[in-house]
mmCIF file of the C-alpha atoms, coordinates in Angstrom:
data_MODEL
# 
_entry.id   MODEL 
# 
loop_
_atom_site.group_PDB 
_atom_site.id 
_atom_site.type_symbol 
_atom_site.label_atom_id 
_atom_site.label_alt_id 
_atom_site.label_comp_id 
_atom_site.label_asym_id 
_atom_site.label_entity_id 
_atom_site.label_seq_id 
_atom_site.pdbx_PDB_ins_code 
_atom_site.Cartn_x 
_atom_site.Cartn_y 
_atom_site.Cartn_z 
_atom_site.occupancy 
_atom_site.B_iso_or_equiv 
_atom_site.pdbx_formal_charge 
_atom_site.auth_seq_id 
_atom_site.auth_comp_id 
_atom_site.auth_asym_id 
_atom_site.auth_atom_id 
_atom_site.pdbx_PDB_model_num 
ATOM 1  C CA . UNK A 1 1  ? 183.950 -31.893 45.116 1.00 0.00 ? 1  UNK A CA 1 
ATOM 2  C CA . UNK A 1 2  ? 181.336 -29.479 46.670 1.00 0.00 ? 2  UNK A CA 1 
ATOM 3  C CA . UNK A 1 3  ? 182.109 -26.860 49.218 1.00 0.00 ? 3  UNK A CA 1 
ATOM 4  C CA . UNK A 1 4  ? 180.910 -27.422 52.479 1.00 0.00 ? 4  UNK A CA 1 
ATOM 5  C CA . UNK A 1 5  ? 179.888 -24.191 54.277 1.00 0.00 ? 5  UNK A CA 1 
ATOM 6  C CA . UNK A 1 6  ? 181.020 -23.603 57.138 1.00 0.00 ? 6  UNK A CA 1 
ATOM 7  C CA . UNK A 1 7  ? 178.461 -23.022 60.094 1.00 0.00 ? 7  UNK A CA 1 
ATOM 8  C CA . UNK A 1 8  ? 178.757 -19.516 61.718 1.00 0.00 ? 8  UNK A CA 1 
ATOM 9  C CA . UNK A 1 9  ? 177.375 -19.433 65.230 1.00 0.00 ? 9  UNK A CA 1 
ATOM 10 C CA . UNK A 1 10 ? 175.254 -15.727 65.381 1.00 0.00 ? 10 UNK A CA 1 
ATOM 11 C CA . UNK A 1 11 ? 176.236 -14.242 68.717 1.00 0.00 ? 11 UNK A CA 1 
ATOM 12 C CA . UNK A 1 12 ? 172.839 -12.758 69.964 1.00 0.00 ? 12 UNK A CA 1 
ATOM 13 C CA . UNK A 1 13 ? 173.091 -8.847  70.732 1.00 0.00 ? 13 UNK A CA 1 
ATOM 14 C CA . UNK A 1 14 ? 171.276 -7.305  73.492 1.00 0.00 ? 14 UNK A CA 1 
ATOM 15 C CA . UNK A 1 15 ? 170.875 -4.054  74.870 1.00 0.00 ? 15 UNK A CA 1 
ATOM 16 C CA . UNK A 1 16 ? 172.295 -3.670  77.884 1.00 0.00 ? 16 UNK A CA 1 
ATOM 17 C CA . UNK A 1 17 ? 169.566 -1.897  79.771 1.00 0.00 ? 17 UNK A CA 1 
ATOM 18 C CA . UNK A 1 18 ? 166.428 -3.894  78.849 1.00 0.00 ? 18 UNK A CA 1 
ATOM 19 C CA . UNK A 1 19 ? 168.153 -7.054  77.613 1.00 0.00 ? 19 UNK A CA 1 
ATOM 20 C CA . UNK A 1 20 ? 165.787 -6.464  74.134 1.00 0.00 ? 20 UNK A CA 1 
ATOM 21 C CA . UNK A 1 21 ? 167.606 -8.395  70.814 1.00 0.00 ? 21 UNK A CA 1 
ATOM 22 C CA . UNK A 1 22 ? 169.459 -5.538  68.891 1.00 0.00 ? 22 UNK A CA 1 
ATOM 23 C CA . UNK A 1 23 ? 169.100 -6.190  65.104 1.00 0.00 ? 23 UNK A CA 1 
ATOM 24 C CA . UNK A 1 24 ? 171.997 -3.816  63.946 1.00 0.00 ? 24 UNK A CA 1 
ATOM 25 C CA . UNK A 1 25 ? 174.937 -3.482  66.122 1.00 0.00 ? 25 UNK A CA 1 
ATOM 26 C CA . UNK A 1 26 ? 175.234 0.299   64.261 1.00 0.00 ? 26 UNK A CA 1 
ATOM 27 C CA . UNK A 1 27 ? 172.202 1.283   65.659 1.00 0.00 ? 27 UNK A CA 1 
ATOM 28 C CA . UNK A 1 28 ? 172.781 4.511   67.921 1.00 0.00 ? 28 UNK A CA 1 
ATOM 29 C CA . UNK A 1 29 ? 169.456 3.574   70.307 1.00 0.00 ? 29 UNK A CA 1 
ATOM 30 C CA . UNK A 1 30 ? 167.658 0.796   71.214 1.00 0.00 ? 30 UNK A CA 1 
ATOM 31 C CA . UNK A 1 31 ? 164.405 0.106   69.328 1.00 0.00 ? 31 UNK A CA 1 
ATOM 32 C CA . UNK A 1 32 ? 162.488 -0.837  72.714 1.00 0.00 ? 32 UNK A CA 1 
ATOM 33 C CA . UNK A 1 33 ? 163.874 1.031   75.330 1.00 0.00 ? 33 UNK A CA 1 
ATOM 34 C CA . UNK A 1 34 ? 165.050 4.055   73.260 1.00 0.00 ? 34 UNK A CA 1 
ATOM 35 C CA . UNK A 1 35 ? 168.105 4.678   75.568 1.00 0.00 ? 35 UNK A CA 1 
ATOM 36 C CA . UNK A 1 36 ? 171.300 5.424   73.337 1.00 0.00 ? 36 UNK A CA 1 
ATOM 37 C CA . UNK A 1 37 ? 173.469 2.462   73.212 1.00 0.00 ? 37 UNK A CA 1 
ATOM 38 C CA . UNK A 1 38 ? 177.398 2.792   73.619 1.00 0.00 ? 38 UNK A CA 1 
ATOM 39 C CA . UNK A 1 39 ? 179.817 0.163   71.786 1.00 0.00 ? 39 UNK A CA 1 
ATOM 40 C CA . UNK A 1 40 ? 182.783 -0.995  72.908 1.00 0.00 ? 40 UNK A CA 1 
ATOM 41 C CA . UNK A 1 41 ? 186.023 -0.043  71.377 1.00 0.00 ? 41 UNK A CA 1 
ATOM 42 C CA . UNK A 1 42 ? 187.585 -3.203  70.913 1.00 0.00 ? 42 UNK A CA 1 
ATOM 43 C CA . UNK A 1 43 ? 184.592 -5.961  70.815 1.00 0.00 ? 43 UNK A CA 1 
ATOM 44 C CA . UNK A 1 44 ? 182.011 -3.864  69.139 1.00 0.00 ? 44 UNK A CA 1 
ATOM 45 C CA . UNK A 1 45 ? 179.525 -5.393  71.940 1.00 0.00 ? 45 UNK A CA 1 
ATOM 46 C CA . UNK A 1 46 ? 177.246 -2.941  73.794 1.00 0.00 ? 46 UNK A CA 1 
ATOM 47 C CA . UNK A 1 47 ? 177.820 -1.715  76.831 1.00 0.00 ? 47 UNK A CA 1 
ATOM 48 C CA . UNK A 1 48 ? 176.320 0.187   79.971 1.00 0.00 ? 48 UNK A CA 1 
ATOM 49 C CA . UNK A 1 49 ? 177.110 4.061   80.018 1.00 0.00 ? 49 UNK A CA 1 
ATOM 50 C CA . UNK A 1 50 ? 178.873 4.031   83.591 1.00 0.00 ? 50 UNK A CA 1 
ATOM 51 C CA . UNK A 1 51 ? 180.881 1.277   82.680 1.00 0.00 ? 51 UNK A CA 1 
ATOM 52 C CA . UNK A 1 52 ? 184.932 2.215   82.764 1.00 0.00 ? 52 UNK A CA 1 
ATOM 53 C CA . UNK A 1 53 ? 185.387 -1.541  81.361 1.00 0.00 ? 53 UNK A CA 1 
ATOM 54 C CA . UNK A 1 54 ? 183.913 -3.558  79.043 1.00 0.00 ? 54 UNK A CA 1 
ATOM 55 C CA . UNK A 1 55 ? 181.620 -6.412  80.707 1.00 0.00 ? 55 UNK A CA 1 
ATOM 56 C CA . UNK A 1 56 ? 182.855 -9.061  77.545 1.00 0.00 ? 56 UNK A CA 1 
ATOM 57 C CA . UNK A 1 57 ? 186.271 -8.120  76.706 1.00 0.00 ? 57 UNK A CA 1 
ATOM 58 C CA . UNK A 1 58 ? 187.340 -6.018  79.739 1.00 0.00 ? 58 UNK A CA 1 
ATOM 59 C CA . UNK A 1 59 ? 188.786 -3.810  77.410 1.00 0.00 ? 59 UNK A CA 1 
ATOM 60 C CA . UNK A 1 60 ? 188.728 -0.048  78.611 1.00 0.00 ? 60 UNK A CA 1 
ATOM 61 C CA . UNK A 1 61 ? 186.132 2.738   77.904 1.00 0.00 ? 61 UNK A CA 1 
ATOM 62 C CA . UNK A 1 62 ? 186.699 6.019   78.106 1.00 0.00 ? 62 UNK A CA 1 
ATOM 63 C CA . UNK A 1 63 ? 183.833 7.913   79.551 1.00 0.00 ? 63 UNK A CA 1 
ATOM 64 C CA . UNK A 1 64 ? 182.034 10.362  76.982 1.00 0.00 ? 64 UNK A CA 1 
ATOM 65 C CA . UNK A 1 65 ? 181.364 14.139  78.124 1.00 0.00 ? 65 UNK A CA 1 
# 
């Protein structure tokens, strides 16, 4: 019996300043906007500079220096 693949729903990535589709979630910088994108600890997802929380996990981020 053949092996059915199982469907994986892509989660579109976007930057959080410009909203622009980020191709590589290890990219350091959006490729439109050119503003240096910050990950989330926890959920990997990008997230706004100020933010103290993640918008999509809530998980907390520690502000860089």
């Amino acid at each position: 019996m053949a092996e059915r693949k199982k469907a994986v729903k892509k989660e579109r990535v976007a930057c959080p300043y410009c909203d622009a589709e980020i191709f590589a979630a290890s990219f350091p910088y959006c490729t439109e906007c050119h503003v240096r994108i910050i990950y989330c600890p926890d959920c990997k997802k990008p997230i706004p500079r100020a933010s103290t929380k993640c918008p999509s996990c809530g998980a907390a981020v520690k502000a860089k220096a």
